[in-house]
C-alpha positions as CSV (number, residue, x, y, z in Angstrom):
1,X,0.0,0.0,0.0
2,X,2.5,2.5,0.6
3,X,4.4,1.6,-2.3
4,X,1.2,2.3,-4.7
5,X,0.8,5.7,-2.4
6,X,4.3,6.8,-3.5
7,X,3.4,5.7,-7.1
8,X,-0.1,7.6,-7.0
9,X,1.8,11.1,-5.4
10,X,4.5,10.6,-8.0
11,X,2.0,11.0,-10.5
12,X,0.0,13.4,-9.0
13,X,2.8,15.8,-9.0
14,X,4.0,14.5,-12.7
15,X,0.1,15.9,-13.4
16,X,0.4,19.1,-11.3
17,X,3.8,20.1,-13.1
18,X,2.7,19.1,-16.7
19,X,-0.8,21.3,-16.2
20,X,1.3,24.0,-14.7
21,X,3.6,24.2,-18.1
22,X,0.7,24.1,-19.9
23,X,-0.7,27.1,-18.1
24,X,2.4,28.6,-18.6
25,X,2.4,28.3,-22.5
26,X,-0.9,29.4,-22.7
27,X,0.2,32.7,-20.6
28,X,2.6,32.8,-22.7
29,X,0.7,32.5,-25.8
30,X,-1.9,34.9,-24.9
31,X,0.9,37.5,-24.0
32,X,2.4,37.1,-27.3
33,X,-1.0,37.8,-29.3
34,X,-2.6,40.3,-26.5
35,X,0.9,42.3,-28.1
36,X,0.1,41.4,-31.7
37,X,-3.3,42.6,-31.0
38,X,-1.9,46.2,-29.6
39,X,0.4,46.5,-32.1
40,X,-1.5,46.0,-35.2
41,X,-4.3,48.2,-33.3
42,X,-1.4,51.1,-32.8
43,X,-1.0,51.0,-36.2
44,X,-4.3,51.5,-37.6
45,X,-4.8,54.3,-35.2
46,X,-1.8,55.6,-36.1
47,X,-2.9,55.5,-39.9
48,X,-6.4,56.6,-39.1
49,X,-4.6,59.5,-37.7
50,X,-2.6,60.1,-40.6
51,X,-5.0,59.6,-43.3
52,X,-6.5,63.0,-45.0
53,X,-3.2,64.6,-44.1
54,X,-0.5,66.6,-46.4
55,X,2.6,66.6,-45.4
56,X,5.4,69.3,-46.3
57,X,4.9,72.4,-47.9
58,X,2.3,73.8,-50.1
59,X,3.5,74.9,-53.8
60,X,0.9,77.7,-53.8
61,X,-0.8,78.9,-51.0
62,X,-3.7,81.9,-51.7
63,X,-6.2,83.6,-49.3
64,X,-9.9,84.1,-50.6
65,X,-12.7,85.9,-50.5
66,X,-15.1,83.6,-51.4
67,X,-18.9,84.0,-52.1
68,X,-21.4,81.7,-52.3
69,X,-25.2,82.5,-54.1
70,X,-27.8,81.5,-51.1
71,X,-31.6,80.2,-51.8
72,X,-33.1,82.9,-52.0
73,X,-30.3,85.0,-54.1
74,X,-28.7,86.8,-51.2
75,X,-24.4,85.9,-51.1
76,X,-22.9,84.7,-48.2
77,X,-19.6,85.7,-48.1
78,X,-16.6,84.0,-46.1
79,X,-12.4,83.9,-46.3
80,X,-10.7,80.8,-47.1
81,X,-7.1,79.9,-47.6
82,X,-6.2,77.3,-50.8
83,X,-2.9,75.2,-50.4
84,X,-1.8,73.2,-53.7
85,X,0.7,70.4,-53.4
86,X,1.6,69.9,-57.4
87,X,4.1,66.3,-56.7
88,X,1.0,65.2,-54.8
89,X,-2.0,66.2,-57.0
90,X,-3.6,67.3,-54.0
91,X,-5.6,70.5,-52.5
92,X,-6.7,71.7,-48.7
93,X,-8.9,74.3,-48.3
94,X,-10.0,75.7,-45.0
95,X,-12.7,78.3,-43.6
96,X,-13.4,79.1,-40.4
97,X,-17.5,80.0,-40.3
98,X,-19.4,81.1,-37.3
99,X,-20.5,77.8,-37.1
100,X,-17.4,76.1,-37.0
101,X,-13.9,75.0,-39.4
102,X,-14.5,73.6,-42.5
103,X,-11.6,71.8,-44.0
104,X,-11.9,70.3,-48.0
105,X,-9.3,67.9,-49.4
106,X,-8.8,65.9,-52.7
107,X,-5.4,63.7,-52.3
108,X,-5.1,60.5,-54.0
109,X,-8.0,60.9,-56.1
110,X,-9.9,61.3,-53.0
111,X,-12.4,63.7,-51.9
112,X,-12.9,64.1,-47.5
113,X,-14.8,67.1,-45.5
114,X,-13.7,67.6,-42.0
115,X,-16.0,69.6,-39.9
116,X,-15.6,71.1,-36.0
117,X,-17.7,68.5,-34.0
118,X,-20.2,71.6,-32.9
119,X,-20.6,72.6,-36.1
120,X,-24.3,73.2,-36.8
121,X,-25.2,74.3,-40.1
122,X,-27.7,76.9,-40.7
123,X,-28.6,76.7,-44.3
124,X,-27.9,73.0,-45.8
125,X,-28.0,74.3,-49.0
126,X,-25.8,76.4,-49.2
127,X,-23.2,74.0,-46.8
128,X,-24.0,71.3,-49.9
129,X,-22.6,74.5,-52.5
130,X,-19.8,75.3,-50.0
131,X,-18.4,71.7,-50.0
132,X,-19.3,70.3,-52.9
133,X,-16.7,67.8,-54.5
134,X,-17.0,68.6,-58.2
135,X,-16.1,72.5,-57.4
136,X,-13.4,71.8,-55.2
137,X,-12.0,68.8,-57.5
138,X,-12.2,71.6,-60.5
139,X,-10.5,73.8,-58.8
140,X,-7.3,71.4,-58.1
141,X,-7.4,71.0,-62.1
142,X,-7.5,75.2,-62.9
143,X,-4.9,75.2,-60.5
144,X,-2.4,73.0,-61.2
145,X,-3.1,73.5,-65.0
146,X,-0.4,77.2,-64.9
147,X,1.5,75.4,-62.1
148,X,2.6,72.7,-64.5
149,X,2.7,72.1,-68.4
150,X,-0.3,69.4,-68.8
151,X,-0.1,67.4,-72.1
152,X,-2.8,66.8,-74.4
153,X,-3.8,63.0,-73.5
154,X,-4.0,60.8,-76.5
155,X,-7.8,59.7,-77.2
156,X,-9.7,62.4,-75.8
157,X,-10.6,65.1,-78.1
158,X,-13.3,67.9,-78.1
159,X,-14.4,71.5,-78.0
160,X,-16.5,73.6,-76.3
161,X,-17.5,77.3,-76.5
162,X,-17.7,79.9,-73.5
163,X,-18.6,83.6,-73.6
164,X,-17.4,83.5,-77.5
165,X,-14.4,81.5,-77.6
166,X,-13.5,78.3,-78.7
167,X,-11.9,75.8,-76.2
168,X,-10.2,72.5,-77.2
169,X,-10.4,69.3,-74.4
170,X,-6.9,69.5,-72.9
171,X,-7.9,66.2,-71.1
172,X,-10.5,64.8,-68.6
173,X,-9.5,63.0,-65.5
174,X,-10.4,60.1,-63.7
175,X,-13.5,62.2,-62.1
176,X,-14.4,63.3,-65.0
177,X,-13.3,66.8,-64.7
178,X,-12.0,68.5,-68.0
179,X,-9.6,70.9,-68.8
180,X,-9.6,73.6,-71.6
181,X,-7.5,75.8,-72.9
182,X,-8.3,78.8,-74.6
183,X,-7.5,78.2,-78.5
184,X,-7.0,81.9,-78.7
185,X,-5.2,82.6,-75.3
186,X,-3.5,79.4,-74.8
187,X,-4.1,79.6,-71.3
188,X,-5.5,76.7,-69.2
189,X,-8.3,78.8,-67.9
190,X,-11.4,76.8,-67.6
191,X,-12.9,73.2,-66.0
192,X,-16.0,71.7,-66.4
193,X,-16.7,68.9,-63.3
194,X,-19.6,67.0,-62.9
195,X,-21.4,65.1,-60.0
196,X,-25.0,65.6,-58.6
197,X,-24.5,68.7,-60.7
198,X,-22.6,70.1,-63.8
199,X,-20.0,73.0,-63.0
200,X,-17.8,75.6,-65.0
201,X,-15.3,77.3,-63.4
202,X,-13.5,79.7,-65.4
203,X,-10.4,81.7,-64.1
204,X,-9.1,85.0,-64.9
205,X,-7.0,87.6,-64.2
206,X,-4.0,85.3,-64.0
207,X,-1.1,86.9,-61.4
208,X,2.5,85.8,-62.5
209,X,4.1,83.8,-59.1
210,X,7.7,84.4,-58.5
211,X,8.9,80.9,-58.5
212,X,7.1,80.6,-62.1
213,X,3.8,79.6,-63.1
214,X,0.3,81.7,-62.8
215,X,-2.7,81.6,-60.9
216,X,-6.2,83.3,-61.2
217,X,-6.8,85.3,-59.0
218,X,-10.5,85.7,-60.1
219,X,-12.9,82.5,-60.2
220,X,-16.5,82.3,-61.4
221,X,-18.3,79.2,-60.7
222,X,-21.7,78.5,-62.7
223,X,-24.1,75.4,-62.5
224,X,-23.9,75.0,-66.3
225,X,-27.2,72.4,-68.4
226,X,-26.6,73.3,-71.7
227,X,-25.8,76.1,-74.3
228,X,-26.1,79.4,-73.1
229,X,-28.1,77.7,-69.9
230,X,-25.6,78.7,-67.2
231,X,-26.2,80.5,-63.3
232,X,-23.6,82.2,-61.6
233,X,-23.8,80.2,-58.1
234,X,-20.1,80.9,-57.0
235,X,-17.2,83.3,-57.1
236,X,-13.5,83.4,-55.6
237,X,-10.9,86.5,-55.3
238,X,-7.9,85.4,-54.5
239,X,-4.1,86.6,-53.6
240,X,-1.3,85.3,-53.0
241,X,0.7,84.5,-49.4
């Protein structure tokens, strides 16, 4: 009897020891992926943090005066700033309302709005006017068009008349926004964009920039249908900083 006693505690503790490394490894184990876990979920953060972001310096950066046609005809007027990044394609403008920051972005072929949390819009519509995509993407594209030297892209072809002059389709982008230039000017000087609703935006009174290049330092934005059937909805004045 106290031979198979000795056998049975022998055991016992072989059992004890083996569930104990057992328990270890599966400490160990959860350890290991509770700071997989972390990690990968620093990351993301950190990336959701970063995203909607332009790093460096802005190529161009202007101050606005920007007005905006309201419901019932009365303009609202408000100051913006515009930042252009040429290398990245990419544009940030912000305006501080009285009901809060508005920020607009387009980089990587993306549109975002970023809004104060206690922002409380008083007038949707005009909000919708303020931030709509197609403007803002059509402004990158009359922008960059006298930052840079854009080429004629092979396949698209096409004309289009405004206030008397001929324009020939410099090329349309992956939005759909098109470029023109002015067959009689030469200059880059108009976009037409489309989303919920089809835009022109033609610039003017193009300032020379010291490093080289031009912008315009007058905007007019119209909800265009067809023809000669155009409203005035929008216009910028802008300067350099």
């Amino acid at each position: 009897m106290q031979i198979s006693n000795a056998a049975n505690v022998k055991k016992l503790n072989q059992e004890n020891e083996n569930s104990g490394l057992n328990n270890m490894k599966k400490s160990f184990f959860l350890l290991v992926a509770a700071g997989l876990l972390f990690s990968l979920t620093g990351c993301q953060e950190q990336k959701s943090k970063n995203s909607g972001k332009l790093g460096g310096q802005a190529d161009l950066k202007l101050a606005s005066v920007a007005k905006f046609q309201r419901g019932d005809g009365s303009w609202y007027l408000t100051e913006q700033r515009h930042e252009i990044f040429v290398e990245q394609a990419a544009i940030r403008l912000t305006a501080k309302e009285p009901f809060g920051e508005i920020i607009l972005t387009v980089q990587n072929g993306r549109f975002a709005v970023k809004k104060s949390p206690e922002t409380r819009v008083f007038d949707e519509e005009l909000f919708k006017l303020m931030t709509d995509e197609s403007i803002c993407r059509a402004l990158l594209e009359l922008y960059l068009a006298e930052l840079k030297n854009p080429q004629t892209r092979p396949g698209q072809t096409g004309s289009f008349t405004f206030e008397g002059q001929v324009y020939d389709l410099v090329y349309c982008d992956q939005s759909g926004a098109e470029l023109y230039k002015n067959k009689s000017t030469q200059r880059n000087d108009l976009v037409i964009s489309q989303g919920k609703k089809r835009y022109i935006l033609y610039g003017y009174n193009y300032l020379k920039l010291e490093g080289g290049g031009h912008f315009p330092s007058k905007i007019d934005v119209y909800i265009y249908n067809d023809g000669s059937d155009r409203k005035l909805v929008a216009q910028y004045d802008c300067w350099s900083l």
